[in-house]
N, C-alpha and C positions, 0 to 999 in steps of 0.2 A: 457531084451530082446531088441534086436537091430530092429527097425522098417526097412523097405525095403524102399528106397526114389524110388518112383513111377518116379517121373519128372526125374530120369536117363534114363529109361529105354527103349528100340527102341521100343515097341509095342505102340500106339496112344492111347489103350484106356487105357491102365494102367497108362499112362503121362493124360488119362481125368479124371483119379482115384483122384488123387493127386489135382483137382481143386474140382472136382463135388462130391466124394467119402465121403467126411465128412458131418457129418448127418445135418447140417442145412444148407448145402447148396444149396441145392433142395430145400428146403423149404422156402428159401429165393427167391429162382428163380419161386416157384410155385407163391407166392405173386407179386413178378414183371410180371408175366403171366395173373395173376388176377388182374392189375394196379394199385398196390400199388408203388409210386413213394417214399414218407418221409421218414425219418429215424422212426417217432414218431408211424407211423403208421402199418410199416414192423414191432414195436417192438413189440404195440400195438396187432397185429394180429396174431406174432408167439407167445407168451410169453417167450421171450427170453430176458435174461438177455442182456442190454446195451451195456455191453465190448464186449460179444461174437458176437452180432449183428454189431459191429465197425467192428472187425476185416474179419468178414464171408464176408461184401460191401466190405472190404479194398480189401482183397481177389479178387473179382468177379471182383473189377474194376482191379486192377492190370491184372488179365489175358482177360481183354478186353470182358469179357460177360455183363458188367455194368460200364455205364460212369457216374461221377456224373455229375450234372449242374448245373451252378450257377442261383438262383432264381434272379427273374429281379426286386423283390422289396429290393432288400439289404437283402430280409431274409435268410433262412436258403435254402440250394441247396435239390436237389430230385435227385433221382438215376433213368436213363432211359435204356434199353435194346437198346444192340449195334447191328451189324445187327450177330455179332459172338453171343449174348446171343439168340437174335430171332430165329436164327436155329437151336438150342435147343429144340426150342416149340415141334416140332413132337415125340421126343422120351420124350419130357415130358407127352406127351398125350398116347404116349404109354405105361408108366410106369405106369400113370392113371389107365388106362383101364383092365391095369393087378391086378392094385390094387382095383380096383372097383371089381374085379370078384371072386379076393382070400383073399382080407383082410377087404373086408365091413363089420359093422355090420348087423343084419339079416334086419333094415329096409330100408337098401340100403345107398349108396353112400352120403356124406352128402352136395357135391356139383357137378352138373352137368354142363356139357359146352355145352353152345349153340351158333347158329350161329347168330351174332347181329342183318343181317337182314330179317332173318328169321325164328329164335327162334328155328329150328332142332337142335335136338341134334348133338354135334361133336362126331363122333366114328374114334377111329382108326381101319386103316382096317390090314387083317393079310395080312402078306406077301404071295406075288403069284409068282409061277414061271412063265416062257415066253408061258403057252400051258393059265394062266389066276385059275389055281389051287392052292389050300392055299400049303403054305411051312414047312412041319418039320423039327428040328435040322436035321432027317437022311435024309433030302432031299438035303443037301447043303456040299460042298467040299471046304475045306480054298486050295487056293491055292497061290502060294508066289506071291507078287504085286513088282511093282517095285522099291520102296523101300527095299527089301530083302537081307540080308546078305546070308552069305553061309549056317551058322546053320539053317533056315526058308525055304530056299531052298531043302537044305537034309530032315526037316521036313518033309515039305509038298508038295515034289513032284518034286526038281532041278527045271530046267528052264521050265520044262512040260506049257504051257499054259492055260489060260481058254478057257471053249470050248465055241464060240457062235452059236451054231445050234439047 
Protein backbone atom coordinates (compact mmCIF):
# COMPACT_ATOMS: atom_id res chain seq x y z
CA UNK A 1 0.00 0.00 0.00
CA UNK A 2 1.19 3.18 -1.22
CA UNK A 3 1.29 5.93 1.77
CA UNK A 4 -0.28 9.62 0.65
CA UNK A 5 2.86 12.12 1.05
CA UNK A 6 1.04 14.80 3.17
CA UNK A 7 4.05 17.49 2.50
CA UNK A 8 2.59 17.68 -1.32
CA UNK A 9 -0.53 18.47 -0.67
CA UNK A 10 -2.31 22.26 -0.91
CA UNK A 11 -4.35 21.89 2.35
CA UNK A 12 -1.93 23.44 5.51
CA UNK A 13 -3.21 20.96 7.84
CA UNK A 14 -2.52 17.96 5.95
CA UNK A 15 1.24 19.35 5.18
CA UNK A 16 0.92 19.90 9.62
CA UNK A 17 -0.15 16.02 9.30
CA UNK A 18 3.14 15.08 7.87
CA UNK A 19 5.32 16.91 10.74
CA UNK A 20 2.88 16.60 13.89
CA UNK A 21 0.82 13.50 12.61
CA UNK A 22 3.28 10.78 13.76
CA UNK A 23 2.46 9.44 17.28
CA UNK A 24 5.46 10.59 19.12
CA UNK A 25 5.62 13.77 17.97
CA UNK A 26 3.30 15.34 20.22
CA UNK A 27 4.54 13.70 22.80
CA UNK A 28 7.68 14.93 22.37
CA UNK A 29 6.35 18.64 21.88
CA UNK A 30 4.15 17.83 25.10
CA UNK A 31 7.47 17.38 27.15
CA UNK A 32 9.13 20.51 25.51
CA UNK A 33 5.63 22.24 26.88
CA UNK A 34 6.51 20.82 30.12
CA UNK A 35 10.36 22.04 29.94
CA UNK A 36 12.10 19.34 29.16
CA UNK A 37 15.12 20.68 27.18
CA UNK A 38 17.87 17.07 27.20
CA UNK A 39 17.96 14.65 25.00
CA UNK A 40 18.44 12.15 28.32
CA UNK A 41 15.65 13.48 29.80
CA UNK A 42 12.72 13.76 26.74
CA UNK A 43 14.08 10.00 26.57
CA UNK A 44 13.98 9.44 30.21
CA UNK A 45 10.17 10.81 30.30
CA UNK A 46 8.65 9.25 27.04
CA UNK A 47 10.07 5.87 27.27
CA UNK A 48 11.13 5.97 23.93
CA UNK A 49 13.57 4.15 22.40
CA UNK A 50 16.96 6.46 21.51
CA UNK A 51 16.93 6.25 17.68
CA UNK A 52 13.34 7.03 17.42
CA UNK A 53 13.76 10.01 19.91
CA UNK A 54 17.04 11.21 17.52
CA UNK A 55 15.07 11.22 14.67
CA UNK A 56 11.41 12.53 16.06
CA UNK A 57 14.18 16.12 17.41
CA UNK A 58 15.78 15.62 14.11
CA UNK A 59 12.41 16.12 12.61
CA UNK A 60 10.95 18.96 14.78
CA UNK A 61 14.25 20.89 14.43
CA UNK A 62 14.22 20.43 10.79
CA UNK A 63 10.62 22.05 10.40
CA UNK A 64 11.69 24.90 12.75
CA UNK A 65 9.24 23.81 15.92
CA UNK A 66 12.71 23.01 17.81
CA UNK A 67 16.19 24.41 17.65
CA UNK A 68 18.88 22.63 19.35
CA UNK A 69 21.48 24.69 21.39
CA UNK A 70 24.69 24.36 22.01
CA UNK A 71 25.42 23.96 25.91
CA UNK A 72 27.87 26.72 27.02
CA UNK A 73 29.87 24.23 29.19
CA UNK A 74 31.22 22.04 26.13
CA UNK A 75 28.64 19.53 27.08
CA UNK A 76 25.99 18.06 25.50
CA UNK A 77 23.32 20.78 23.64
CA UNK A 78 19.32 21.02 24.86
CA UNK A 79 16.50 21.47 22.46
CA UNK A 80 14.48 24.92 23.02
CA UNK A 81 10.94 25.73 21.47
CA UNK A 82 11.22 28.21 18.41
CA UNK A 83 8.57 30.81 18.48
CA UNK A 84 6.99 28.47 15.41
CA UNK A 85 6.83 25.41 18.15
CA UNK A 86 5.44 28.08 20.97
CA UNK A 87 2.40 28.61 18.79
CA UNK A 88 1.61 25.16 18.93
CA UNK A 89 1.00 25.58 22.81
CA UNK A 90 -2.82 26.53 22.26
CA UNK A 91 -3.98 23.77 20.25
CA UNK A 92 -1.79 21.51 22.32
CA UNK A 93 -3.85 22.63 25.36
CA UNK A 94 -6.70 22.06 23.49
CA UNK A 95 -6.07 18.58 22.47
CA UNK A 96 -5.49 18.25 26.43
CA UNK A 97 -8.55 19.20 27.37
CA UNK A 98 -10.32 17.00 24.89
CA UNK A 99 -8.21 14.39 26.17
CA UNK A 100 -8.66 15.21 29.69
CA UNK A 101 -12.64 14.72 29.16
CA UNK A 102 -12.70 11.63 26.87
CA UNK A 103 -9.76 9.63 27.40
CA UNK A 104 -8.85 10.03 31.33
CA UNK A 105 -8.86 7.43 33.58
CA UNK A 106 -11.93 7.45 36.11
CA UNK A 107 -9.36 9.30 38.82
CA UNK A 108 -8.75 12.10 36.42
CA UNK A 109 -6.28 13.57 34.40
CA UNK A 110 -2.73 12.73 35.66
CA UNK A 111 -1.33 16.08 34.94
CA UNK A 112 -2.78 19.43 35.25
CA UNK A 113 -1.56 22.90 33.90
CA UNK A 114 -1.38 25.70 36.06
CA UNK A 115 -0.78 29.28 35.81
CA UNK A 116 2.93 29.72 37.37
CA UNK A 117 1.84 32.76 39.05
CA UNK A 118 -0.90 32.09 40.22
CA UNK A 119 -1.34 28.35 40.49
CA UNK A 120 -5.23 28.62 38.42
CA UNK A 121 -5.80 26.16 36.45
CA UNK A 122 -5.17 26.64 32.50
CA UNK A 123 -8.46 25.65 30.74
CA UNK A 124 -9.05 25.96 27.15
CA UNK A 125 -12.00 27.88 26.24
CA UNK A 126 -14.51 26.58 23.39
CA UNK A 127 -14.66 28.42 20.53
CA UNK A 128 -17.32 31.53 20.37
CA UNK A 129 -18.79 33.07 17.67
CA UNK A 130 -19.05 37.18 17.31
CA UNK A 131 -22.67 37.37 19.46
CA UNK A 132 -19.77 35.70 22.47
CA UNK A 133 -21.83 31.92 22.04
CA UNK A 134 -19.87 28.56 22.19
CA UNK A 135 -19.42 27.22 18.31
CA UNK A 136 -20.58 23.76 16.79
CA UNK A 137 -19.07 22.04 13.76
CA UNK A 138 -22.80 22.96 12.30
CA UNK A 139 -22.32 26.46 13.40
CA UNK A 140 -19.37 27.13 10.95
CA UNK A 141 -19.07 27.48 6.97
CA UNK A 142 -15.31 26.61 5.25
CA UNK A 143 -15.25 29.08 2.78
CA UNK A 144 -12.26 29.38 0.05
CA UNK A 145 -9.30 31.76 1.58
CA UNK A 146 -7.00 33.20 -0.59
CA UNK A 147 -4.92 30.77 -1.19
CA UNK A 148 -7.69 28.82 -3.12
CA UNK A 149 -7.49 27.04 -6.50
CA UNK A 150 -10.42 26.64 -8.68
CA UNK A 151 -11.31 22.87 -7.17
CA UNK A 152 -11.88 24.77 -3.39
CA UNK A 153 -13.51 27.34 -4.79
CA UNK A 154 -16.21 25.19 -6.65
CA UNK A 155 -16.12 23.23 -3.31
CA UNK A 156 -16.88 25.57 -1.17
CA UNK A 157 -18.59 28.32 -2.54
CA UNK A 158 -16.52 30.17 -5.98
CA UNK A 159 -15.30 33.50 -4.95
CA UNK A 160 -18.61 33.98 -2.63
CA UNK A 161 -16.95 35.91 0.56
CA UNK A 162 -17.04 35.67 4.17
CA UNK A 163 -19.53 37.43 5.75
CA UNK A 164 -18.38 39.89 8.58
CA UNK A 165 -21.75 41.04 10.18
Amino acid sequence: MVQTDFTRMRCPVARSMSVLGERWALLVLREAFYGTTRFDAFERNLGIAPNILSARLARLVEHGLLERVPAESGGRHSYRLTEKGRDFFPAYVALKRWADRWMTDPEGPPVLLVEAATGTEVVSPPLTGSSGTALAPEDVRPRPGPGAGAAMRARFGGTEAMRHD
